[in-house]
N, C-alpha and C positions, 0 to 999 in steps of 0.2 A: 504390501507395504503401506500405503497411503491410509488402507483402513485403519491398521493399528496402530499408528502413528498418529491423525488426528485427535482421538480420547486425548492422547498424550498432550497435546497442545492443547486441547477446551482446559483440561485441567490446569496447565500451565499458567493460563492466560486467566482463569478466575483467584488463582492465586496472587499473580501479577495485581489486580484490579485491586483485592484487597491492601496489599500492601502500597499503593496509588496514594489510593483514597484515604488513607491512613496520612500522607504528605499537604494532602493538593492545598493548592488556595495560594496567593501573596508570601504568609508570613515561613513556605518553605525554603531553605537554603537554596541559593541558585550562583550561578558565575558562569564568564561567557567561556568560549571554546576558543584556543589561538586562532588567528588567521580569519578571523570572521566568521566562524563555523558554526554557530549559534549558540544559543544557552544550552545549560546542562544543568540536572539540579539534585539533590540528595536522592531524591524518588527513581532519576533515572539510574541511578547508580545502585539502590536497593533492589527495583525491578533486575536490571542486568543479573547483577549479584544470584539473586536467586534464581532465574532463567537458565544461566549457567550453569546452578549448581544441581538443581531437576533434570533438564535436559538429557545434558552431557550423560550426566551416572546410567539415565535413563537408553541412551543410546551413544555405548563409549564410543564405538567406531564411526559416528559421525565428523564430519568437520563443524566449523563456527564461525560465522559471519555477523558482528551487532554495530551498532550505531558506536556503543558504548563500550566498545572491547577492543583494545590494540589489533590492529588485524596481525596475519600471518598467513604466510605462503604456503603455508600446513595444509589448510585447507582445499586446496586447487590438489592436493594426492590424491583424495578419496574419492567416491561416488558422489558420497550426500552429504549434505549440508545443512545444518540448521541457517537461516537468514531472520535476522532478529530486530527490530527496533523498539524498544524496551518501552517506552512513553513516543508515540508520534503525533507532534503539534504541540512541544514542551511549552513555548509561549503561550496558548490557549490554555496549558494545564498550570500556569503560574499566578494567569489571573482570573484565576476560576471558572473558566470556560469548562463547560462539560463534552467538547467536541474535539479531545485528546482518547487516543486511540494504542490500545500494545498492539503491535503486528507481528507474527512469528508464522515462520512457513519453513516449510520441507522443500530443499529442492533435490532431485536425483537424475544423472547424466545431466544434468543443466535448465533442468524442468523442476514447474513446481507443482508437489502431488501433493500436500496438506497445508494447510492454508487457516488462520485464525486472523480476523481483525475483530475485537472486544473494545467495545466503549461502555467501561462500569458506571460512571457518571449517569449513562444514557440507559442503561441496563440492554447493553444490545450487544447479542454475541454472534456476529456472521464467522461463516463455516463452510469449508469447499474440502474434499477429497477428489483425484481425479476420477472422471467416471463415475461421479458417486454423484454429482450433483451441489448444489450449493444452498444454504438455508439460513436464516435467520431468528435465531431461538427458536431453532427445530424444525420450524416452519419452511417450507421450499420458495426459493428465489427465482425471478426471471424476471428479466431486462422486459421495458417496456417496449411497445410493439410498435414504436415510434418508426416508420418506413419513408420519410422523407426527411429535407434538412429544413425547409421552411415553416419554421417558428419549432425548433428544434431548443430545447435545455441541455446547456453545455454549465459542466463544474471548471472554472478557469480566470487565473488573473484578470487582469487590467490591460499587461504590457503583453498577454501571449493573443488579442485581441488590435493588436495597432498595426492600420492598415499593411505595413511592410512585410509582415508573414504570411498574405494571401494573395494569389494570381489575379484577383478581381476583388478584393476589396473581403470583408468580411463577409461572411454568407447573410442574407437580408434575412432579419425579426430575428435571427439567433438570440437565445432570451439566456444572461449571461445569468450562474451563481456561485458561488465560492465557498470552501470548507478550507481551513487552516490545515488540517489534514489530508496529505494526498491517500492514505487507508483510507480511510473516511469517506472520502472524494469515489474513490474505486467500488467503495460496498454502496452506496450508494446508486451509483450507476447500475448494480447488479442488481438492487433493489426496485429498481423500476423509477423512481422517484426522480432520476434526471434520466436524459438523453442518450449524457456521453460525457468524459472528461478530457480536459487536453493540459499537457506542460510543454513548453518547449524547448526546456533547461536540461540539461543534465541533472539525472535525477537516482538517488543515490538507489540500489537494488534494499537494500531495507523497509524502503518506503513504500517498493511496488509490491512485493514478490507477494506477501501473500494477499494482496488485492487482485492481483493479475489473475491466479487464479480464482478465484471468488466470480468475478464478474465473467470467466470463460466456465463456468462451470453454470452460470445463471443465461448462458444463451449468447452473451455478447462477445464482440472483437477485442483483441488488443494489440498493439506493436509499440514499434519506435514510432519516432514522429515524420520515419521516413518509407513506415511501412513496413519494416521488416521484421519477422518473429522474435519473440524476447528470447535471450537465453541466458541462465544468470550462475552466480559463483565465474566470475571475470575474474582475471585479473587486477584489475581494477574495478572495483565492484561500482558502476556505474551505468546505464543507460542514455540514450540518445534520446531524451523524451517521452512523452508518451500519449499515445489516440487508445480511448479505448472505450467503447460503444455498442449500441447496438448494430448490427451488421450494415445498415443502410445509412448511418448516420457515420457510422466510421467510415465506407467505403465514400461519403460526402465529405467530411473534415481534410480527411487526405488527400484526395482530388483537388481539394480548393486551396492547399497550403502550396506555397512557394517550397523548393528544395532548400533544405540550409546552407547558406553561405559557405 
């Protein structure tokens, strides 16, 4: 399954890119979300639009899970699921940041087996099947061989750094960096090029799903922020955070955090 089903996403997702990029910049349509939920802008709704419409045809018996699609309960019937975030990091993709990301993943019994996070701006298309390994424009990935936490690169806020979420204070020389995108933030880490990444928010399953694999398929950890294995297509389609590193740096982040309140 995961085999023939990723093609299906690379293609998805350079389709996606081009119709992006055909929006991006300032002078595209934008308007916020009720309730604070953030912007949203013509592109994400063209991306969606055609995601949907590839996908689905492509695999009717799927469910559908997107940032950009009314949910439904429909989905939690089946096995599998598409998990979608059409434009992720829409504020970077409005003022022309090239560090907007489409993420789209396969998940099945509650796992994710294909996996695309594409950043066309960047011309980078990271790529995971389960068991198959994870790549970046073709090329194979693996997490850095980083096996301690001292002077460890973590991708992570400001406030998920303030002394009151660690048993001892922050781990010492943690050398902080930040991607507006948590994709982004995930392929990255699988990249080698940081550490490890942390959120300690609730964080929506569109944002993770196909980075989570990506970076377990590049050699690295990932959970909640409390440790425990992800598993997605919820009910609520949400997550408790997220640690997810290479194995010596994750089993360090986690150690060091306070339980959640």
């Amino acid at each position: 399954m995961p085999a023939t089903d990723l093609p299906l996403l690379i293609d998805a997702a350079r389709i996606a890119g081009r119709i992006a990029c055909s929006y991006a910049g300032p002078a595209t349509q934008r308007w916020d979300k009720p309730d604070g939920a953030g912007p949203v802008t013509e592109a994400d709704l063209a991306v969606n639009d055609m995601l949907s419409s590839v996908l689905r045809a492509a695999r009717p018996g799927y469910g559908w899970l997107s940032e950009e699609t009314d949910d439904s309960a429909a989905r939690l019937d089946g096995d599998t699921v598409f998990i979608i975030d059409p434009i992720d990091g829409t504020r970077s993709f409005v003022e022309g940041s090239k560090t907007w990301a489409h993420s789209i993943a396969v998940a099945q019994a509650r796992k994710i087996t294909a996996a695309v996070v594409y950043l066309p701006a960047l011309g980078k298309l990271y790529a995971a099947a389960s068991g198959q390994g994870a790549t970046l424009n073709d090329a194979p990935l693996r997490v850095s061989g980083t096996d301690q936490m001292q002077g460890c690169s973590v991708l992570a806020t400001k406030p998920a750094l303030q002394p009151h979420h660690w048993r001892a204070g922050v781990p010492p020389a943690l050398k902080r960096g930040h991607r507006p995108s948590l994709a982004y933030r995930l392929a990255l880490v699988a990249e080698g090029r940081f550490d490890g990444m942390l959120t300690l928010r609730d964080s929506w399953e569109w944002d993770i799903a196909a980075g989570a694999l990506i970076v377990t398929e590049a050699g690295g950890v990932i959970s909640d922020r409390t440790g425990l294995p992800l598993q997605f297509n919820n009910p609520h389609p949400t997550l408790n955070g997220i640690i997810a590193a290479t194995p010596a740096v994750h089993a360090g982040l986690h150690a060091a955090l306070l339980p959640p309140p």
